[in-house]
C-alpha positions in Angstrom: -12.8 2.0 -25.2 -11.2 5.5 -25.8 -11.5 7.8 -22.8 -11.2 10.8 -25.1 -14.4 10.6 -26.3 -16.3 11.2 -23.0 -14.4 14.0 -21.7 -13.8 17.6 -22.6 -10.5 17.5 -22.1 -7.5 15.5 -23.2 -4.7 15.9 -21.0 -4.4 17.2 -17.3 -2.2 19.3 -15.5 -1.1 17.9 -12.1 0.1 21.1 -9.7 2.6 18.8 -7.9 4.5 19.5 -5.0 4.7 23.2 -3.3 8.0 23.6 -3.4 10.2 26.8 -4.9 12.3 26.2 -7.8 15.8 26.8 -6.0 14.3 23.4 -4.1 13.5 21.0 -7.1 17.1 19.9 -7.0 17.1 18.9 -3.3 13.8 17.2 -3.8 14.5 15.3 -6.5 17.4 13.6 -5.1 15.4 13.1 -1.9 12.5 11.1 -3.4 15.1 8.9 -6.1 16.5 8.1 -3.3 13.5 7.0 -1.2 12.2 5.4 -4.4 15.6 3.6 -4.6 15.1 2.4 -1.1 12.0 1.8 -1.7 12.3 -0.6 -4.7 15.6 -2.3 -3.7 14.2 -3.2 0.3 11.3 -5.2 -0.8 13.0 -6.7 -3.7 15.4 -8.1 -1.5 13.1 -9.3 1.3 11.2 -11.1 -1.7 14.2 -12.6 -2.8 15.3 -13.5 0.9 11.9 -15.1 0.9 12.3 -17.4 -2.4 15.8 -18.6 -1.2 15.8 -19.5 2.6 13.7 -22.2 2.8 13.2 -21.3 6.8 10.6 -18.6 5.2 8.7 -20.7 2.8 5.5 -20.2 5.4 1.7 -18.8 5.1 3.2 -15.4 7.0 6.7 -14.9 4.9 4.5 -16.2 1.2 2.0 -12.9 2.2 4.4 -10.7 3.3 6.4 -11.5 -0.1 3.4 -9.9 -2.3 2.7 -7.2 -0.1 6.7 -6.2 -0.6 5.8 -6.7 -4.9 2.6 -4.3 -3.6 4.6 -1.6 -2.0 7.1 -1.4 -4.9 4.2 -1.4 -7.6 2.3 1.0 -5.7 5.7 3.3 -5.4 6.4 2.7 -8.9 2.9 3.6 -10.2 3.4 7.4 -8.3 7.1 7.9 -7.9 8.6 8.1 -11.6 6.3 10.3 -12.9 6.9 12.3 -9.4 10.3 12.5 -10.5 10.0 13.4 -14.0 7.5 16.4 -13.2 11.1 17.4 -11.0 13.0 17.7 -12.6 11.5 18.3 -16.4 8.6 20.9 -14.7 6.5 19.3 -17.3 3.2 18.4 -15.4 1.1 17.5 -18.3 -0.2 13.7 -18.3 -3.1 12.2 -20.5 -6.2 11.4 -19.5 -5.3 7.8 -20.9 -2.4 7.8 -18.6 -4.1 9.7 -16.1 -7.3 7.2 -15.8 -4.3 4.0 -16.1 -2.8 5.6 -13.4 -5.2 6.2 -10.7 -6.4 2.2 -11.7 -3.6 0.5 -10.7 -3.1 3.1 -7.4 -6.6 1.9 -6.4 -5.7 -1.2 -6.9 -2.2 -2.3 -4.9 -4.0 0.2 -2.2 -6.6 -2.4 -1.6 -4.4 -4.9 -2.5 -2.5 -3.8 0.8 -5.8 -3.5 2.5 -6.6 -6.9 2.1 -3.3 -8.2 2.5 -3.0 -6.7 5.7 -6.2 -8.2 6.5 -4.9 -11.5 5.2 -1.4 -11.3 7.5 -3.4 -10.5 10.9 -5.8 -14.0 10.3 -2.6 -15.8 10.0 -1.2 -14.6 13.2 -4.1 -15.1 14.6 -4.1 -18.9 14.0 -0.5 -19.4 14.6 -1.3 -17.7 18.1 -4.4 -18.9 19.3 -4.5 -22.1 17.6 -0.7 -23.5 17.4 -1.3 -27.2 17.4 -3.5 -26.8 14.3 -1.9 -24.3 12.5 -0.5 -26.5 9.0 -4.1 -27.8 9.0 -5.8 -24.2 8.9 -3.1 -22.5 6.7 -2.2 -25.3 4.2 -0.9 -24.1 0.8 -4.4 -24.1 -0.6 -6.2 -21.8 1.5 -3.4 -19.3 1.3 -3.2 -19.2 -2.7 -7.3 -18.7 -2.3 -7.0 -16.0 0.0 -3.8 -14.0 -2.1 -6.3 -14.7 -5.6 -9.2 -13.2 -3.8 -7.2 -10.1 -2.1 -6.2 -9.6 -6.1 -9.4 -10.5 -7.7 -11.6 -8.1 -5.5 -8.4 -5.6 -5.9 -9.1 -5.6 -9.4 -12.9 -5.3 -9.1 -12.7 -2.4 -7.1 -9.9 -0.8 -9.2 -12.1 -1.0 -12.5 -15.5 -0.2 -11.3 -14.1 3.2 -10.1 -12.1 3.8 -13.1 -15.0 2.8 -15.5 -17.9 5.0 -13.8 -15.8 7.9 -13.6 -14.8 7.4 -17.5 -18.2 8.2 -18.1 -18.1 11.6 -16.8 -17.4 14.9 -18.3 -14.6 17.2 -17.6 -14.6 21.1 -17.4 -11.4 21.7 -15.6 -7.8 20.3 -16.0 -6.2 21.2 -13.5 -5.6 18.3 -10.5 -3.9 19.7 -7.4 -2.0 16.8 -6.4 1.6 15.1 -7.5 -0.6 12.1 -9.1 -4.3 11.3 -10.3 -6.4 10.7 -7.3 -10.5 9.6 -7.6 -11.8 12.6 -5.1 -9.1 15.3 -7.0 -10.9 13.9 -10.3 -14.4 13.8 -9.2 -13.8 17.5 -8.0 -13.0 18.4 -11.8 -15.9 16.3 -13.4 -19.1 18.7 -14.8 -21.3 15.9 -14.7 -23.4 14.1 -12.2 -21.2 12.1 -9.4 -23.7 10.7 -7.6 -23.6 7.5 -8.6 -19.8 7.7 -7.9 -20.4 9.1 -4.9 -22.8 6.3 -3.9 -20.4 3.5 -5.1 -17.5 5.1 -3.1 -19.1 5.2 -0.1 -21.1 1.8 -0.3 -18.0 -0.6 -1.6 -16.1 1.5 -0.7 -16.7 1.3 2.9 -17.4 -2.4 2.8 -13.7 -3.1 1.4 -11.5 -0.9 4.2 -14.1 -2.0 7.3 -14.3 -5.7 6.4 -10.4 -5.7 6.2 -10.7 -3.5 9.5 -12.9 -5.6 11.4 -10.9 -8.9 10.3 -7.3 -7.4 11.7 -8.9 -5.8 14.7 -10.9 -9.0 15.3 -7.6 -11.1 15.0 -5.7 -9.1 17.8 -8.5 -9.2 20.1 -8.5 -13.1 19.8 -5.1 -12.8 20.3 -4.9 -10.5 23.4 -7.6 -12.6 25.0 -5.3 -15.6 24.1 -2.6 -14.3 25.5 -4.2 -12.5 28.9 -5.7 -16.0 29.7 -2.5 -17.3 30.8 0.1 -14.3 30.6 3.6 -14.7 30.9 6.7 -12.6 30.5 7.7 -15.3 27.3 4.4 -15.5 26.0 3.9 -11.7 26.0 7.9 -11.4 24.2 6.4 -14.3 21.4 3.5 -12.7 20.5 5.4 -9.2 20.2 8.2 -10.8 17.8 5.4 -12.9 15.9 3.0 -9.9 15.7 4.8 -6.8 16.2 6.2 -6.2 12.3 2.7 -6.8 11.2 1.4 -4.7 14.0 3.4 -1.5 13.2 2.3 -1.7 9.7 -1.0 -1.7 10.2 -0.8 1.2 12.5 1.2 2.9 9.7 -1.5 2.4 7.2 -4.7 3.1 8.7 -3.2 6.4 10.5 -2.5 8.0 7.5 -5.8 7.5 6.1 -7.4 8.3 9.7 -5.0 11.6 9.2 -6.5 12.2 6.0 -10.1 11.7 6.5 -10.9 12.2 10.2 -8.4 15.2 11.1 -9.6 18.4 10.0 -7.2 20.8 8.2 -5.3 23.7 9.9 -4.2 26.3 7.6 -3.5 25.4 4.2 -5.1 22.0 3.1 -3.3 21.5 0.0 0.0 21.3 2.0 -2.1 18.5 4.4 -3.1 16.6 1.2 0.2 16.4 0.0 2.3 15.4 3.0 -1.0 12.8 3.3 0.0 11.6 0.1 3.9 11.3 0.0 3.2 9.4 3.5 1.3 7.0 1.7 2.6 6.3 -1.5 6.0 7.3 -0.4 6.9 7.0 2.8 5.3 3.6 4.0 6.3 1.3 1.4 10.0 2.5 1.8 9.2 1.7 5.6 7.8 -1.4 5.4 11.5 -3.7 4.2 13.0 -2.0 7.4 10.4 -2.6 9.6 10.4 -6.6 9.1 14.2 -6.9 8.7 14.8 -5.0 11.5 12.2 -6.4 13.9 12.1 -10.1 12.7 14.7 -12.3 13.4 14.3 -14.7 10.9 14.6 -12.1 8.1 17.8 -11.3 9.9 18.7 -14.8 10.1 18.1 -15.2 6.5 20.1 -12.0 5.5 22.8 -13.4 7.2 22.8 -16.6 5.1 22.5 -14.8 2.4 25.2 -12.3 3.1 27.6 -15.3 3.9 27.0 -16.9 0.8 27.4 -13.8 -1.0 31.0 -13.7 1.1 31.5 -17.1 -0.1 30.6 -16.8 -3.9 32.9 -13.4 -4.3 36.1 -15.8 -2.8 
């Protein structure tokens, strides 16, 4: 299918990020950077994960493709974010444009589920200990991670097929990257059926996910408030506590951006909205389990040892 031949327009111009020209140098080494972090953290807690055998669990095998997430998700935004910097050509295609907002929507669900995913673990190693390799043996995990990136995928092309149906009258997108709601907001045509699908599936894939983390942590609180203890409490902070942060990470930027109304300019909301979440979290996300986890620690500490040892 060629995307040209439903649209108006070939290309689209993306306004990028409000800054003044004096600041584009500034900025640019402030996101490479942040990208840099970004890439490198979670490469190296996925390659933490593949060599201390400590980590070969349900919990560490998720968290390992939610790091691969983060960096795909950063790597799908940040380059072009970068080149638009420092080249002040904004221009992308509407082939590269429509790839582009696919594979966002899809390691953002991706995340979603595997969020999801995480908290059902914990939620077994917490309440039910005893049974825990029964529940979470190898199978069920490699079901659940092929289902997280099957309906991923499902949900990533059913938005980027209906809206490559539609007409486009105007070309300019003012955002750093291709978004559905900046697009739909520049189509000519009718968007209802978009508008349906969005809210219906939509809905259905960030409250399921929802319901299934909030659900796990009030198992576990009740768990835990049965028989509560200064240890117990301590556990269940160290177990969940990474995870916890996260999620709290995730859904309040998206509670920022849909459920807080905009004072003053909106553009500069949408934007900061944005970098948080395509930015700012996945560079968070390496620190956050290394630096609250202490078998990540552990294992970066083997790992720095042997490094110590292969150099002599």
């Amino acid at each position: 299918m060629r995307f040209e031949n439903h649209s108006i327009v070939s290309e689209f111009f993306l306004l990028g990020l409000p800054i003044q020209p004096e600041q584009q140098g500034m900025f640019f080494a402030l996101f490479l950077g942040m990208y840099l972090t970004t890439v490198l953290g979670n490469l190296l807690i996925i390659l933490l994960i593949r060599l201390d055998s400590r980590l070969h669990t349900p919990m560490y095998f998720f968290l390992s493709h939610l790091a691969y997430s983060d960096v795909s998700l950063s790597s799908v935004i940040v380059p072009k974010l970068l080149m638009d910097i420092r080249t002040n050509d904004k221009l992308i295609s509407y082939v590269g444009c429509m790839s582009q907002m696919y594979f966002f929507l899809l390691f953002v669900c991706l995340d979603n589920f595997l969020l999801a995913v995480m908290a059902y673990d914990r939620f077994v190693a917490i309440c039910h200990p005893l049974h825990y390799t029964t529940i979470m043996r190898e199978e069920l995990c490699v079901l659940l991670l092929v289902g997280s990136w099957f309906f991923s995928c499902v949900h990533a092309l059913l938005h980027t097929l209906l809206l490559s149906r539609l007409s486009f009258c105007a070309d300019t997108i003012p955002d750093f990257f291709c978004d559905l709601t900046a697009l739909l907001k520049r189509t000519c045509s009718d968007t209802s059926i978009n508008e349906l699908v969005i809210f219906i599936e939509g809905g259905v894939l960030v409250l399921l996910p929802m319901s299934a983390i909030l659900g796990s942590y009030v198992r576990i609180g009740a768990t835990i408030l049965k028989a509560p203890s200064t240890k117990r409490i301590c556990k269940a902070l160290s177990t969940c506590g990474s995870h916890l942060f996260v999620v709290f990470l995730y859904y309040g930027t998206i509670a920022f951006i849909y459920f807080f109304p905009s004072s003053g300019d909106s553009r500069i909301k949408d934007t900061i909205s944005s970098i948080m979440y395509t930015v700012v979290t996945p560079m968070l996300n390496p620190f956050i389990y290394s630096l609250r986890n202490r078998d990540m620690k552990l294992a970066l500490g083997v790992c720095y040892r042997r490094g110590l040892i292969f150099i002599k």
